[in-house]
N, CA, C and O atoms as a DFTB+ gen file, in Angstrom:
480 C
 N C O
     1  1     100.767      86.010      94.036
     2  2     101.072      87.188      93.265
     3  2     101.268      88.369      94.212
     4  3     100.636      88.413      95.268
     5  1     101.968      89.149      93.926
     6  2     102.623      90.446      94.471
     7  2     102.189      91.800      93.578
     8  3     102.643      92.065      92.464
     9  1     101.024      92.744      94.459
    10  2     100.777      94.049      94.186
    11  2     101.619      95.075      95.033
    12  3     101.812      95.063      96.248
    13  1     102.060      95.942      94.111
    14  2     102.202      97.083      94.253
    15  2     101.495      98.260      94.362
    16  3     101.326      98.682      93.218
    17  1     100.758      99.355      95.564
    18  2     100.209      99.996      95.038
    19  2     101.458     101.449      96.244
    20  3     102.059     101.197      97.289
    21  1     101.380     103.001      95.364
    22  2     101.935     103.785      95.842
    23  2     100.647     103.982      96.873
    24  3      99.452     103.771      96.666
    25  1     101.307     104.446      98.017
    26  2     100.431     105.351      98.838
    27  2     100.780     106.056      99.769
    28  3     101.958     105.842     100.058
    29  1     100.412     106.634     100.243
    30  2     100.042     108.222     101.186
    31  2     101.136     108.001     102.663
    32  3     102.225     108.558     102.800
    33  1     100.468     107.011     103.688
    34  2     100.460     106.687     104.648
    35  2     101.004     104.996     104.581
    36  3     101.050     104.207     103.637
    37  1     101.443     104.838     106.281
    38  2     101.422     103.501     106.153
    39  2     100.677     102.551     106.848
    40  3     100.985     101.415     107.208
    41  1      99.595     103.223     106.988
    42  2      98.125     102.543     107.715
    43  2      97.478     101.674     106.794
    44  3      97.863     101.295     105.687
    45  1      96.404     101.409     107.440
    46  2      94.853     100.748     106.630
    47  2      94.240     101.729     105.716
    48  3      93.642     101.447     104.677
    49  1      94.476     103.103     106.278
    50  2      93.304     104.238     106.283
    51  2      93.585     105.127     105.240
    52  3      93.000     106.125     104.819
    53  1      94.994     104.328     104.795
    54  2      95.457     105.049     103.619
    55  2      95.335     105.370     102.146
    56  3      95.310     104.351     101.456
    57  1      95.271     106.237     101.633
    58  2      94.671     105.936      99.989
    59  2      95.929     106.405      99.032
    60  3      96.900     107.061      99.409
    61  1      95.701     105.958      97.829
    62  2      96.642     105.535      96.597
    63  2      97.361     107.323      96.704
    64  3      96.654     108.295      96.970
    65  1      98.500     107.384      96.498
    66  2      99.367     108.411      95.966
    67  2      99.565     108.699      94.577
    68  3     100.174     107.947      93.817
    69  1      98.836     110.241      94.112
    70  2      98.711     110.148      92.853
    71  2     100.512     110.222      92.181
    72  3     100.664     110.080      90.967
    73  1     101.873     110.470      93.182
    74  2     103.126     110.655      92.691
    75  2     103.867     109.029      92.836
    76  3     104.375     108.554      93.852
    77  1     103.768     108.542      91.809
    78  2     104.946     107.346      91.626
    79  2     106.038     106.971      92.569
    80  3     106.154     106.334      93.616
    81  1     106.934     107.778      91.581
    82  2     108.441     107.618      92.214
    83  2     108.314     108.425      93.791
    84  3     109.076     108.090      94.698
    85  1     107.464     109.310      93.952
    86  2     107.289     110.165      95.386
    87  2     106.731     110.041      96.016
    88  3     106.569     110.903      96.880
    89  1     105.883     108.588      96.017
    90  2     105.061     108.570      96.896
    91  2     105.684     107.996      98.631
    92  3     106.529     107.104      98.571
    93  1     105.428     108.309      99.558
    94  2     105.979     108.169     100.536
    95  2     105.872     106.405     101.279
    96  3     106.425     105.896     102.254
    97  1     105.020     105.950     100.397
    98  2     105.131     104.341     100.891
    99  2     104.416     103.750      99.755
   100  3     103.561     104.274      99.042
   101  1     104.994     102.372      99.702
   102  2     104.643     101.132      98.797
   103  2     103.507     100.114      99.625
   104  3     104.041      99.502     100.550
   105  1     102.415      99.907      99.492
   106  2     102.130      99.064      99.997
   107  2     102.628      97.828      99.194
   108  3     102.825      98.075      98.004
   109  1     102.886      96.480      99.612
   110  2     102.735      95.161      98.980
   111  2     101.955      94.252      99.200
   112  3     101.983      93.897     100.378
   113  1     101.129      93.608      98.451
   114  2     100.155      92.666      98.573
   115  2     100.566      91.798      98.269
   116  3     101.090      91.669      97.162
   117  1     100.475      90.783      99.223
   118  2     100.473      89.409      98.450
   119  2      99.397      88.772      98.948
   120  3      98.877      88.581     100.047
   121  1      99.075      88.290      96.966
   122  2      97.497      87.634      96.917
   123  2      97.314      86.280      97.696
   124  3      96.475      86.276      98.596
   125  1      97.729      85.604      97.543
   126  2      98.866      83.979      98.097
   127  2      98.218      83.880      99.686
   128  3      97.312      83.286     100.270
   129  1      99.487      85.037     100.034
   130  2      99.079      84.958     101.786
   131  2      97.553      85.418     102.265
   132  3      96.751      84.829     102.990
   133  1      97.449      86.885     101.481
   134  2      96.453      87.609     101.290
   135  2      96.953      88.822     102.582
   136  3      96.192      89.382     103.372
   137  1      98.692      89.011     102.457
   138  2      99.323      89.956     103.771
   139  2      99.415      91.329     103.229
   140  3      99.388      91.657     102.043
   141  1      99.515      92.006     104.166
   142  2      99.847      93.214     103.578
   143  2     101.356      94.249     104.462
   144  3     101.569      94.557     105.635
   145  1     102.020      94.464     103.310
   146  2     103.301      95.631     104.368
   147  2     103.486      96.409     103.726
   148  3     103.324      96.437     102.506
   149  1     104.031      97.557     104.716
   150  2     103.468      99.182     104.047
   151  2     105.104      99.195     104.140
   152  3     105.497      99.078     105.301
   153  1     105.998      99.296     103.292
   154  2     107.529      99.797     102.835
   155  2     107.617     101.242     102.821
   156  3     106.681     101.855     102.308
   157  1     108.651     101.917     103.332
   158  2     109.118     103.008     103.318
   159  2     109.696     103.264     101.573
   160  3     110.223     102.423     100.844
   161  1     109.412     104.538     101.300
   162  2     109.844     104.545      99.395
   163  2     111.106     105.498      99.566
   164  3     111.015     106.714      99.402
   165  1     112.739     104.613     100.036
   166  2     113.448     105.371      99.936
   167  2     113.738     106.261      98.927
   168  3     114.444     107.165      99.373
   169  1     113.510     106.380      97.832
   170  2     113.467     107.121      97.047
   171  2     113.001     108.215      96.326
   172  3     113.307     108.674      95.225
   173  1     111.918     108.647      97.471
   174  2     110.878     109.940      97.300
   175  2     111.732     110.956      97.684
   176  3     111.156     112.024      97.476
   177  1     113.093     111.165      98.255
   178  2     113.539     112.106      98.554
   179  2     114.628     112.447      97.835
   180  3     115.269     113.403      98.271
   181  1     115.263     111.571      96.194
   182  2     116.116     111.662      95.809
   183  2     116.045     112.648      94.947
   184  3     114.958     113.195      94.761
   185  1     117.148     113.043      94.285
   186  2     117.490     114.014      94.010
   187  2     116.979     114.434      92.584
   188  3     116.474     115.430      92.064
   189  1     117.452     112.889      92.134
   190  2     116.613     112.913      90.534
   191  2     116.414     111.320      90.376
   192  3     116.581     110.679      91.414
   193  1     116.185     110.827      89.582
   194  2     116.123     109.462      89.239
   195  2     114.586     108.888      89.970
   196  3     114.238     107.808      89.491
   197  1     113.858     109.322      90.793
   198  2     113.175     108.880      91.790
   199  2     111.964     107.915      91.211
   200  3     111.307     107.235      91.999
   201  1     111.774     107.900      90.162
   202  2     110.836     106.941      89.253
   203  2     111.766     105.555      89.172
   204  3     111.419     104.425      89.512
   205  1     112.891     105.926      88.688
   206  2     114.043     104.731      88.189
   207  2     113.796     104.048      89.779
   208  3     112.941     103.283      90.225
   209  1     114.428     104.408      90.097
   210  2     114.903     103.911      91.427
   211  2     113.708     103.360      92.353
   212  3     113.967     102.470      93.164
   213  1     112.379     103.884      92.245
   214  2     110.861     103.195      92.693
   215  2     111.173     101.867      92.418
   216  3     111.498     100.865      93.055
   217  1     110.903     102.284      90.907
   218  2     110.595     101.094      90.316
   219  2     111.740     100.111      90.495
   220  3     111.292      98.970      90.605
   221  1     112.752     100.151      90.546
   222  2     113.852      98.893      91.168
   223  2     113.520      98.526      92.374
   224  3     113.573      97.305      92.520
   225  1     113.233      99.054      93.196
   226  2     113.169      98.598      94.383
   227  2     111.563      97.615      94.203
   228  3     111.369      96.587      94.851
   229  1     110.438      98.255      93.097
   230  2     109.378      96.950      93.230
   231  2     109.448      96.014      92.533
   232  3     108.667      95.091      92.765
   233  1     110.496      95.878      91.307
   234  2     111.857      94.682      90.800
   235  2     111.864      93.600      91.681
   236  3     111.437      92.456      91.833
   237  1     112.825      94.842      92.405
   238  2     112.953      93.917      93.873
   239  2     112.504      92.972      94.722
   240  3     112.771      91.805      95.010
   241  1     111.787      93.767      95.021
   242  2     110.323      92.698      95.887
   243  2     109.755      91.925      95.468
   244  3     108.848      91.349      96.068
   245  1     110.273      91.578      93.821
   246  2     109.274      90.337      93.634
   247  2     108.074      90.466      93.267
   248  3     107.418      89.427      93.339
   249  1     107.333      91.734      92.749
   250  2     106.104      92.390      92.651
   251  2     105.830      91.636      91.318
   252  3     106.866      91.429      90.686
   253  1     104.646      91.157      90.711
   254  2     103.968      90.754      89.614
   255  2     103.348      92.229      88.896
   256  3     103.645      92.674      87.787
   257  1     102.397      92.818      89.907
   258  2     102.043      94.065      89.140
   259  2     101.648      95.520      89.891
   260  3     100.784      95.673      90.754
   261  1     102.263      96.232      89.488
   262  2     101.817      97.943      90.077
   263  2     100.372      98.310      89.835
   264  3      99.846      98.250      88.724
   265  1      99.888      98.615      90.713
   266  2      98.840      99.520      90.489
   267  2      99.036     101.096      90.449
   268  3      99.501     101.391      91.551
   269  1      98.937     101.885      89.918
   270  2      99.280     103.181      90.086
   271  2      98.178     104.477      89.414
   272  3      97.167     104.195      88.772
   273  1      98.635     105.947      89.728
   274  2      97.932     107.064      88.994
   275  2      98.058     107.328      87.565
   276  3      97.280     107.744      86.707
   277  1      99.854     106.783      87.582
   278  2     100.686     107.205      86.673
   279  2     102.227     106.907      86.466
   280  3     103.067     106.645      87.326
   281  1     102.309     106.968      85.706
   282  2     103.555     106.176      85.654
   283  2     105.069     107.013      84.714
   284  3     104.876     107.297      83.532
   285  1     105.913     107.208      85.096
   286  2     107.178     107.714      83.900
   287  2     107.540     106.704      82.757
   288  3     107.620     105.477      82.805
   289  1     107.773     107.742      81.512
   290  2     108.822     106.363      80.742
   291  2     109.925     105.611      80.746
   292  3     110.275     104.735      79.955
   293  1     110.747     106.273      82.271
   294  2     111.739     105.657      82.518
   295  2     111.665     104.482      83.766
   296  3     112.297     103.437      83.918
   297  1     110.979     104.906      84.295
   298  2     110.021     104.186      85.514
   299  2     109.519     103.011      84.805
   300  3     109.989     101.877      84.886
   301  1     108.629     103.344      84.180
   302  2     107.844     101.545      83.159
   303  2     108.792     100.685      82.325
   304  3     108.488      99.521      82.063
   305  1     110.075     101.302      81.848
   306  2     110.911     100.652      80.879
   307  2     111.762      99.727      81.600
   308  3     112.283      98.741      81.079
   309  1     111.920     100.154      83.105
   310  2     112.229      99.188      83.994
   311  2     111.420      98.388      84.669
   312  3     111.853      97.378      85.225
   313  1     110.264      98.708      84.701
   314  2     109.222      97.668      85.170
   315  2     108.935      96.852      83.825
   316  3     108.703      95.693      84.171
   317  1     108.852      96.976      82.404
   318  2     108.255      96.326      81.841
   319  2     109.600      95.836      81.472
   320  3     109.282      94.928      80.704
   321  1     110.505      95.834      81.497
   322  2     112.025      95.165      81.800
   323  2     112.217      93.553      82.348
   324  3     112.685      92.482      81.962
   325  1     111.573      94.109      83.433
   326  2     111.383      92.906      84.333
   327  2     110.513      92.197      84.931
   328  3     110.546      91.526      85.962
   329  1     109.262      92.553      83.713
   330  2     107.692      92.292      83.481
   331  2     106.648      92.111      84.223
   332  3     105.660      91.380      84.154
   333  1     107.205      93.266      85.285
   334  2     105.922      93.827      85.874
   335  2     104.747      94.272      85.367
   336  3     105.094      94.960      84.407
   337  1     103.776      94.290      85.423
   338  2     102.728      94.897      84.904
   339  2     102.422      96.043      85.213
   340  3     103.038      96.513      86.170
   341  1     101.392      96.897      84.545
   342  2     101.587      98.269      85.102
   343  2      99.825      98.309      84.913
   344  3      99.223      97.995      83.886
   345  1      99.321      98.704      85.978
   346  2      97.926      99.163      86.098
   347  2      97.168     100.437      86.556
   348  3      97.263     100.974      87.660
   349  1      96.398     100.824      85.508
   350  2      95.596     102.400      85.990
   351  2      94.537     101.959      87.187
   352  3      93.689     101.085      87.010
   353  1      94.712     102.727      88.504
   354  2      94.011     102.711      89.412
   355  2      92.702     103.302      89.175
   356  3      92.704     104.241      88.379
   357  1      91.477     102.934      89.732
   358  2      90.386     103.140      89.449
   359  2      89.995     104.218      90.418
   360  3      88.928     104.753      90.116
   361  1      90.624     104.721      91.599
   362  2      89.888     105.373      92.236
   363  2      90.845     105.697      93.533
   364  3      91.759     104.875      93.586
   365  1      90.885     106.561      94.481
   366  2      92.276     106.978      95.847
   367  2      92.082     105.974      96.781
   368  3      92.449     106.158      97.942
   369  1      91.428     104.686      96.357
   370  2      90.728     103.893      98.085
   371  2      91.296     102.701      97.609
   372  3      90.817     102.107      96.643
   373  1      92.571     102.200      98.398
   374  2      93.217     100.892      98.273
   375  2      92.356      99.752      98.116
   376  3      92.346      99.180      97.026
   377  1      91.528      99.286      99.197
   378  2      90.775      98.226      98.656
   379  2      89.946      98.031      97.664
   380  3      89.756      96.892      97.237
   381  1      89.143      99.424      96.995
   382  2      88.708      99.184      95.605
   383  2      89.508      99.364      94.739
   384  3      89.138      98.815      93.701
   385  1      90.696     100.011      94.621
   386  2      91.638      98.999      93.324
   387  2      91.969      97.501      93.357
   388  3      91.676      96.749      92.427
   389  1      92.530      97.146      94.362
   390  2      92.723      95.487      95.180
   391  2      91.571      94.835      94.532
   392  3      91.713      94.040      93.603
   393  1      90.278      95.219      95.087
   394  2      89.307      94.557      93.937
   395  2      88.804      94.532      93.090
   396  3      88.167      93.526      92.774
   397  1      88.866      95.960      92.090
   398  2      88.961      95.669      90.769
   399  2      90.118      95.052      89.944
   400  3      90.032      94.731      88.758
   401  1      91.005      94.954      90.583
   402  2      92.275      94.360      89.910
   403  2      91.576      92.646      89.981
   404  3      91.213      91.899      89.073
   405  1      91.591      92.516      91.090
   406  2      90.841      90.625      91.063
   407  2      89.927      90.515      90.424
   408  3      89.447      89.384      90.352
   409  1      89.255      91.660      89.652
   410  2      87.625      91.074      89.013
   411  2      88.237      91.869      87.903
   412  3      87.360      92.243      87.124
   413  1      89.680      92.336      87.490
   414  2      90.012      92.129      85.991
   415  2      89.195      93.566      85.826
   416  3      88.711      93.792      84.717
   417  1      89.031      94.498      86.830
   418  2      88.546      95.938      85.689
   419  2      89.528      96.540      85.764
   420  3      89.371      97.684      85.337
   421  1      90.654      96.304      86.159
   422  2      91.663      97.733      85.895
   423  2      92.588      97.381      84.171
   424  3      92.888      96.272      83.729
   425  1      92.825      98.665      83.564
   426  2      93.207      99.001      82.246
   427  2      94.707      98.575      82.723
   428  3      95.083      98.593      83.896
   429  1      95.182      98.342      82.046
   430  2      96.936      98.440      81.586
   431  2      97.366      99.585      81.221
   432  3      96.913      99.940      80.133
   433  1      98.338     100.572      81.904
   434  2      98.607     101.790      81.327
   435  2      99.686     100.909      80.392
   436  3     100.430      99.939      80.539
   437  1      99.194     102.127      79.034
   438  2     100.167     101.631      77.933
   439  2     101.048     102.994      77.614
   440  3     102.207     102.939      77.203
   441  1     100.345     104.202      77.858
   442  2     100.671     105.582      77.769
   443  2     101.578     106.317      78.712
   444  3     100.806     106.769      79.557
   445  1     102.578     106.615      78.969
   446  2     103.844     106.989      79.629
   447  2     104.229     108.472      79.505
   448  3     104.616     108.905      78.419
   449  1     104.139     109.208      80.511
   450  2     104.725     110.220      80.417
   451  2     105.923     110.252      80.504
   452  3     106.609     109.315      80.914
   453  1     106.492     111.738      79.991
   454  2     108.038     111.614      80.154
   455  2     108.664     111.553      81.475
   456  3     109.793     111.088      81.638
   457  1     107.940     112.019      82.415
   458  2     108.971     112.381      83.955
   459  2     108.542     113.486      84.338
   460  3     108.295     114.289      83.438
   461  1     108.345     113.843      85.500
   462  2     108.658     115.487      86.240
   463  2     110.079     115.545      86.494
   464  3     110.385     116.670      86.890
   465  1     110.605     115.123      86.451
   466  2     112.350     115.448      86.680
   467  2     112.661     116.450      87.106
   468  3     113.233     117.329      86.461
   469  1     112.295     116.516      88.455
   470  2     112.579     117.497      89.540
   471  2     111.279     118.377      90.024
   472  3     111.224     118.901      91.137
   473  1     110.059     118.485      88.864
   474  2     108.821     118.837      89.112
   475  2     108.198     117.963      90.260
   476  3     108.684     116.878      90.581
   477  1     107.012     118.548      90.896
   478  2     106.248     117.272      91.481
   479  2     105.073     117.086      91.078
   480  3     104.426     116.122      91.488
């Protein structure tokens, strides 16, 4: 399985990004290998669309489920499109979401905001 979580940096030392579509890197997990790679989020610098366009690119990758702060309604309609899952992070420290997600405490965001669309 393939996690998604937004974050900050592209270290170890890094913690969750409370901006989606803006966050400056994707980490990806895969549970399987148990690897981790920190992706550049071309799309934190776009102009508009920057949720849409996140979220295609973790389409992309093959991701099973996002972990995140928060999420857009245009952002999730493409993840739940292509049935990603979408998960409320428990806390800014990558490895304790990573393991509440494996021991099943993280919520399912079901609640969607509209967008900052151009806000940050």
């Amino acid at each position: 399985m393939k996690i998604v979580i937004p974050v900050n940096e592209n270290s170890n030392e890094t913690t969750v990004c409370a901006s989606f579509g803006r966050a400056p890197y994707f980490l990806i997990y895969d549970t399987k290998n148990q690897t981790e790679e920190y992706v550049k989020n071309l799309a934190a610098d776009a102009q508009g669309g920057a949720g849409i366009k996140a979220a295609q690119f973790i389409v992309d990758s093959g991701a099973d489920a996002l972990l995140t702060v928060r999420c857009g309604q245009n952002a999730a309609d493409v993840l739940n499109a292509a049935g990603v899952k979408i998960y409320k992070t428990s806390s800014d420290k990558v490895d304790e979401n990573l393991k509440d997600f494996a021991e099943g405490k993280l919520e399912a965001i079901t609640q969607f905001h509209a967008g900052f669309h151009g806000r940050q």
